[in-house]
C-alpha positions as CSV (number, residue, x, y, z in Angstrom):
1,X,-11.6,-26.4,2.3
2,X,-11.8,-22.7,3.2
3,X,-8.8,-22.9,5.9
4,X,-6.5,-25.2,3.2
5,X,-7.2,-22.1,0.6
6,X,-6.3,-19.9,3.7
7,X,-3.4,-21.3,3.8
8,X,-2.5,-21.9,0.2
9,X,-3.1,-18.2,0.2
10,X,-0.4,-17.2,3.2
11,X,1.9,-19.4,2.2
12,X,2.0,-17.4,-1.8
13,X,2.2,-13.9,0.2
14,X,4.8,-15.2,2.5
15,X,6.9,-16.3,-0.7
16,X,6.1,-13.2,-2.2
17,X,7.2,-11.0,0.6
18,X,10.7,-13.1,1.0
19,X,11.2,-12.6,-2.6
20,X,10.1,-8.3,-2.0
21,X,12.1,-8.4,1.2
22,X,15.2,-10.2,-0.6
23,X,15.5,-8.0,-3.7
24,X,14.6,-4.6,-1.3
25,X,17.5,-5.2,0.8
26,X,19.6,-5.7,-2.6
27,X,18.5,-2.1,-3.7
28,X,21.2,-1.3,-1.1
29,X,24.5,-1.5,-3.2
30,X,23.0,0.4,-5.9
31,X,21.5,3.2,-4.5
32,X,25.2,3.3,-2.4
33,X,26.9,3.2,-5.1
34,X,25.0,5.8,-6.8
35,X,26.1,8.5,-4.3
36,X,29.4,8.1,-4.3
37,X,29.5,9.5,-8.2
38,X,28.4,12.7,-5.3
39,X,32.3,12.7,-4.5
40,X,30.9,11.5,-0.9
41,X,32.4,9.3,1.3
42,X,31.1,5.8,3.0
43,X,31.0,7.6,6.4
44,X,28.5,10.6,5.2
45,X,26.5,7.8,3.2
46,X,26.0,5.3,5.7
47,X,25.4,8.4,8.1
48,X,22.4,9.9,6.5
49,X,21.7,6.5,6.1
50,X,21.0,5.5,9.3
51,X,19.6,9.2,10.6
52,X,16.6,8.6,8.0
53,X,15.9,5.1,9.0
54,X,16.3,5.5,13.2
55,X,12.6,6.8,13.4
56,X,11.5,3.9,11.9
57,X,13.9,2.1,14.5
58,X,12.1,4.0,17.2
59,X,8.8,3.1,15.9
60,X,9.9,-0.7,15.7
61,X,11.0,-0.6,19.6
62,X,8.1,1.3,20.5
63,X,5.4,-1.0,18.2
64,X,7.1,-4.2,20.1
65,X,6.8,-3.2,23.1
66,X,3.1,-2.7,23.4
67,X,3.0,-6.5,21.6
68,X,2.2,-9.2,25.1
69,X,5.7,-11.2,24.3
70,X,7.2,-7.3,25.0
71,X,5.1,-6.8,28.0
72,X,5.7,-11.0,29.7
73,X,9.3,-10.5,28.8
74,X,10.8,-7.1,29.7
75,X,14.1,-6.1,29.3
76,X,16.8,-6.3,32.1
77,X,20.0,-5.1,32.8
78,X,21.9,-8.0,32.0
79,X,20.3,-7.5,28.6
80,X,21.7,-3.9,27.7
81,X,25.4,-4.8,26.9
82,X,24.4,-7.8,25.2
83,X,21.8,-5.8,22.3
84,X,24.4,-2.8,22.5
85,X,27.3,-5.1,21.2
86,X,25.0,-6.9,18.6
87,X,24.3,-3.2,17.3
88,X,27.3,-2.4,17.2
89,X,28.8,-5.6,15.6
90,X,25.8,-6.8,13.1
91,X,24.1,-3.1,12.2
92,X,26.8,-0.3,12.4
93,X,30.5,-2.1,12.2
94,X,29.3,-4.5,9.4
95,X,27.4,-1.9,7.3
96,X,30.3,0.6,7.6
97,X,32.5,-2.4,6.3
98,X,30.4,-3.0,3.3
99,X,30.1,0.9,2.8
100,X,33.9,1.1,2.5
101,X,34.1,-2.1,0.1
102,X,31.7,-0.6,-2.2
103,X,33.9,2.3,-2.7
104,X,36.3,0.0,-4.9
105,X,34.3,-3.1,-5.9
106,X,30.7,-3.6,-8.1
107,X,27.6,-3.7,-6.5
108,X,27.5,-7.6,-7.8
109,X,30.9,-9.0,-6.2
110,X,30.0,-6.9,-3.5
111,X,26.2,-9.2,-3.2
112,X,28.3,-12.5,-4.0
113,X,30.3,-11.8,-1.0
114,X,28.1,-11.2,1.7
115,X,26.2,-14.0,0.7
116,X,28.9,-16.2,2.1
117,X,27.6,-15.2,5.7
118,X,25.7,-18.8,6.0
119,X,29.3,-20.6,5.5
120,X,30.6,-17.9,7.8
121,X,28.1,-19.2,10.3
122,X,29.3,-22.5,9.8
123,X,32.4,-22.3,10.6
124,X,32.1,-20.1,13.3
125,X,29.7,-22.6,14.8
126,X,32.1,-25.5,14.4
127,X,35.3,-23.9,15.8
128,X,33.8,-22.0,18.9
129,X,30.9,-24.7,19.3
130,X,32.5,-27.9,17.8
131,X,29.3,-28.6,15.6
132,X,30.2,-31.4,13.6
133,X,30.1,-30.4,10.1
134,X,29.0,-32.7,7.2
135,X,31.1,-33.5,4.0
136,X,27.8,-31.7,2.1
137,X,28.1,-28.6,3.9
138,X,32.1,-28.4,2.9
139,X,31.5,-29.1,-0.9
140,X,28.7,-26.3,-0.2
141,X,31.2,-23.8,0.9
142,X,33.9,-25.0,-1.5
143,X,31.1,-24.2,-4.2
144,X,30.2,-20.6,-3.2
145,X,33.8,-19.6,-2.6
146,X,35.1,-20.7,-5.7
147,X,32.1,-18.7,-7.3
148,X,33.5,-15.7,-5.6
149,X,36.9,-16.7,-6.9
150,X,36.0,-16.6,-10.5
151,X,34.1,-12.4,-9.9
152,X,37.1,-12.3,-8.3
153,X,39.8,-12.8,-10.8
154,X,37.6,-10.8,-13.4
155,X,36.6,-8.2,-11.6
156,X,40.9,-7.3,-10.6
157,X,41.3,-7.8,-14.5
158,X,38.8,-5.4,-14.9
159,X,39.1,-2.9,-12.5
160,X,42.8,-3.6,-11.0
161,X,44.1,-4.0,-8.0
162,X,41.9,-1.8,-6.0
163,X,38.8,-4.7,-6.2
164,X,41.4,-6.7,-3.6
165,X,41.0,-4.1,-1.0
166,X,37.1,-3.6,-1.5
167,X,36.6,-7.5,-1.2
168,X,38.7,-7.2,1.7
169,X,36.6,-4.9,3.9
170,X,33.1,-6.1,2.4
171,X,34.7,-9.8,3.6
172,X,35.1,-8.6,6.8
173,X,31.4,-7.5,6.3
174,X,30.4,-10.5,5.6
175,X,32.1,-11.8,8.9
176,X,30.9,-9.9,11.4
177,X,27.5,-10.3,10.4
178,X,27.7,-13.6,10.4
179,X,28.9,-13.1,14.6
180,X,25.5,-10.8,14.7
181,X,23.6,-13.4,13.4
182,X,25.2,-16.6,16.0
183,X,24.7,-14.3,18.8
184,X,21.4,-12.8,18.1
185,X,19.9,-16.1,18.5
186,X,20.7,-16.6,21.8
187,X,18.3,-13.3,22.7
188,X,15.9,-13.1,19.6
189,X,13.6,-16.1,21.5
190,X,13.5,-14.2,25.1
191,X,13.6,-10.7,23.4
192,X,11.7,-11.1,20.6
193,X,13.2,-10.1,16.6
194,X,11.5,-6.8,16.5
195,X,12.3,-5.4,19.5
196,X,15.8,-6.5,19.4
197,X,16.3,-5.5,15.6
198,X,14.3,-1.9,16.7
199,X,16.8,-1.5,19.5
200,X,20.1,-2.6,18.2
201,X,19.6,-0.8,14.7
202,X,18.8,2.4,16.6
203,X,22.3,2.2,18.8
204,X,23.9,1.3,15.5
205,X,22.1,4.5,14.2
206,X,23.8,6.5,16.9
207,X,27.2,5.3,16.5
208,X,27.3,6.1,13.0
209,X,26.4,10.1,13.5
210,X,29.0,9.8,16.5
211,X,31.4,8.5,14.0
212,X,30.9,11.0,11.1
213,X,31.0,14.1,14.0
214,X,34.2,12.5,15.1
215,X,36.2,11.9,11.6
216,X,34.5,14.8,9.4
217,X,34.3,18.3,9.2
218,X,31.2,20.0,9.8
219,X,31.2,21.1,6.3
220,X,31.0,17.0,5.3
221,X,27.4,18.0,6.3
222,X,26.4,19.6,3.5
223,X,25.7,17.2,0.4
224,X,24.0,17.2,-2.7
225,X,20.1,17.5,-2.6
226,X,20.7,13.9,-5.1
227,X,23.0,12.9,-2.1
228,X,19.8,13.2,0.2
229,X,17.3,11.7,-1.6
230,X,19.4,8.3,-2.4
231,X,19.8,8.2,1.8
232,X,16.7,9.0,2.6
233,X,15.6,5.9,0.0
234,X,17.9,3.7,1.5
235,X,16.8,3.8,4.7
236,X,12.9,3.6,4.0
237,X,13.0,1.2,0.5
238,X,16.0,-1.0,1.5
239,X,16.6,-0.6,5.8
240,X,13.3,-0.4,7.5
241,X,10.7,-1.8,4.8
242,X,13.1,-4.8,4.6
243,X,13.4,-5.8,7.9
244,X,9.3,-5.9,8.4
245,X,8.8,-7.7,5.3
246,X,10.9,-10.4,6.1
247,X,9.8,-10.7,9.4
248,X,6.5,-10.8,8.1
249,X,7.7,-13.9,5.1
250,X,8.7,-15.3,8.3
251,X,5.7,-15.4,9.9
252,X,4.1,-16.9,6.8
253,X,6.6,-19.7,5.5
254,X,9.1,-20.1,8.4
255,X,13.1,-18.8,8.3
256,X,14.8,-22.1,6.1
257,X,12.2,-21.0,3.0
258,X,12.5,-17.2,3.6
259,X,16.5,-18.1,3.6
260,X,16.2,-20.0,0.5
261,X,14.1,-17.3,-1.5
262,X,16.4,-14.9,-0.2
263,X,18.8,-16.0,-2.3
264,X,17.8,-14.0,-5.5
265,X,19.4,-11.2,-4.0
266,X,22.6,-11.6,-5.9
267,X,20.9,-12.0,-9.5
268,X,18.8,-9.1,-8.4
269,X,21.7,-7.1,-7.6
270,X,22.8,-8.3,-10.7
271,X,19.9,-7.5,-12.8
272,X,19.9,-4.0,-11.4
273,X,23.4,-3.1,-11.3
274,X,23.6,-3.7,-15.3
275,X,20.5,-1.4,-16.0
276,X,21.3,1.4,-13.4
277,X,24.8,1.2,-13.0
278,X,26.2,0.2,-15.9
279,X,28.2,-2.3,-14.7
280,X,29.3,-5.2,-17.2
281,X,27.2,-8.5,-17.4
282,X,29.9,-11.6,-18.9
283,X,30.1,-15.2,-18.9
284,X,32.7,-14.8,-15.0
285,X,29.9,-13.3,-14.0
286,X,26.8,-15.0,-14.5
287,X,29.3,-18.3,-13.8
288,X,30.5,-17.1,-10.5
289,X,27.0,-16.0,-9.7
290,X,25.6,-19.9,-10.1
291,X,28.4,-21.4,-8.2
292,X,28.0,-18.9,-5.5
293,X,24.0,-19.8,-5.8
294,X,24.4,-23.5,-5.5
295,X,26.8,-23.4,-2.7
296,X,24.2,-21.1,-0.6
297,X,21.3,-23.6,-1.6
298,X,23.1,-27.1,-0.3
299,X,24.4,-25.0,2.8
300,X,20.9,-24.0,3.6
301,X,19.2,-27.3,2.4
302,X,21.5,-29.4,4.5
303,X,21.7,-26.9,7.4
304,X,18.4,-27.3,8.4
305,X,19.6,-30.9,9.9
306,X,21.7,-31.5,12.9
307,X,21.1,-28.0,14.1
């Protein structure tokens, strides 16, 4: 009796945490977009970024490897390149990508669209590793996308033609994330999802400083004090606390139901863009936003079969 109310009570906090972990990582887009009304640019942001969250990075590598799958599995050389390139792909290139897109689109397209990553994976999976896909999983996607379509159309009535370029990058976001995610799980198992998240995010971290010293003038250096304080809760409220709470839902309820409760992020984004941003809240919207939704759910659903 006491180990089924043990239970009962892990598997609440692991929903719990999913659903903190889901709507944290949401945060993201808003607190972004706030600092742009700074006149700053996506490569200062999502440098200042990353500099406040790699301690935390460094603490994750350092907090893994004391943990006995760290220590029976060290790292090798033939590791290196392959955590470098998943750094650079999933953590720096894909967030820089997303960065840019926000500059012309709403936080809430901006959601929709990276949301498409699990029909990204998909169809990555199918043309490089001829998985057979089911008839479900392509009504799925055809579901989500047309979602997208209908932010889509409003948003470029809206805000004009700029939205087309904004999706465009924050598409490609959405993409190369999705190649993170295929190839992280060939070393997450051996490597273990801390340490490889610890160490990846951290070269990430790197390559965006090296890419704001390389493209900016030292005088880019100098923000607002508002400019600061919106990084610096980036990184801690919606980077690092993120990642350990959703490793921690994990834990509790397993990665298909941490998926699936992930998927308030949009309305959450949503929710938040309205009250903070002031961005509009319509019929498109809130249409889009369920089509989008229910194409995620039956993708997820269905794709834990045949896998």
């Amino acid at each position: 009796m006491n180990e089924s109310l043990k239970n009962s009570k892990s598997y609440g906090v692991g929903l719990t945490l999913a659903a903190l972990g889901a709507i944290a990582f949401s945060g993201k887009a808003i607190i972004v977009k706030l600092s742009y009304r700074y006149g700053v640019d996506a490569v200062t942001v999502i440098m200042y970024r990353m500099l406040f969250a790699l301690p935390f990075f460094i603490a994750m590598v350092l907090w893994a490897s004391r943990q006995e799958h760290s220590k029976a599995n060290p790292l090798t050389r033939s590791d290196i390149l392959p955590i470098l390139m998943l750094g650079f792909i999933g953590y720096y290139l894909s967030s820089y990508l997303d960065f840019l897109g926000l500059q012309y689109i709403s936080a809430g397209l901006e959601r929709l669209i990276l949301y498409l990553s699990p029909t990204f994976v998909l169809l990555i999976g199918r043309v490089m590793y001829k998985r057979k896909v089911e008839p479900i999983r392509i009504l799925a996607m055809l579901v989500s996308y047309a979602g997208i379509c209908v932010v889509f159309w409003h948003e470029v009535n809206w805000s004009g033609s700029s939205v087309v370029l904004g999706s465009f990058w924050v598409l490609l976001s959405a993409m190369t994330y999705s190649v993170y995610l295929i190839y992280s799980g060939q070393l997450v198992h051996r490597i273990g999802s801390l340490r490889l998240v610890g160490w990846a995010s951290s070269f990430a971290s790197v390559c965006c400083i090296l890419q704001f010293l390389a493209v900016s003038p030292i005088s880019s250096v100098w923000v607002p004090q508002e400019v600061l304080l919106l990084s610096f809760l980036n990184a801690v409220l919606c980077t690092a606390t993120p990642v350990l709470i959703v490793m921690m839902a994990i834990e509790r309820v397993g990665p298909a139901l941490t998926s699936q409760v992930g998927m308030i992020g949009p309305l959450s984004t949503i929710v938040l863009s309205v009250l903070i941003l002031g961005e509009p809240l319509n019929i498109w919207i809130a249409l889009g936003t369920t089509l989008v939704i229910g194409g995620i759910y039956l993708v997820t659903k269905f794709g834990q079969k045949g896998n």
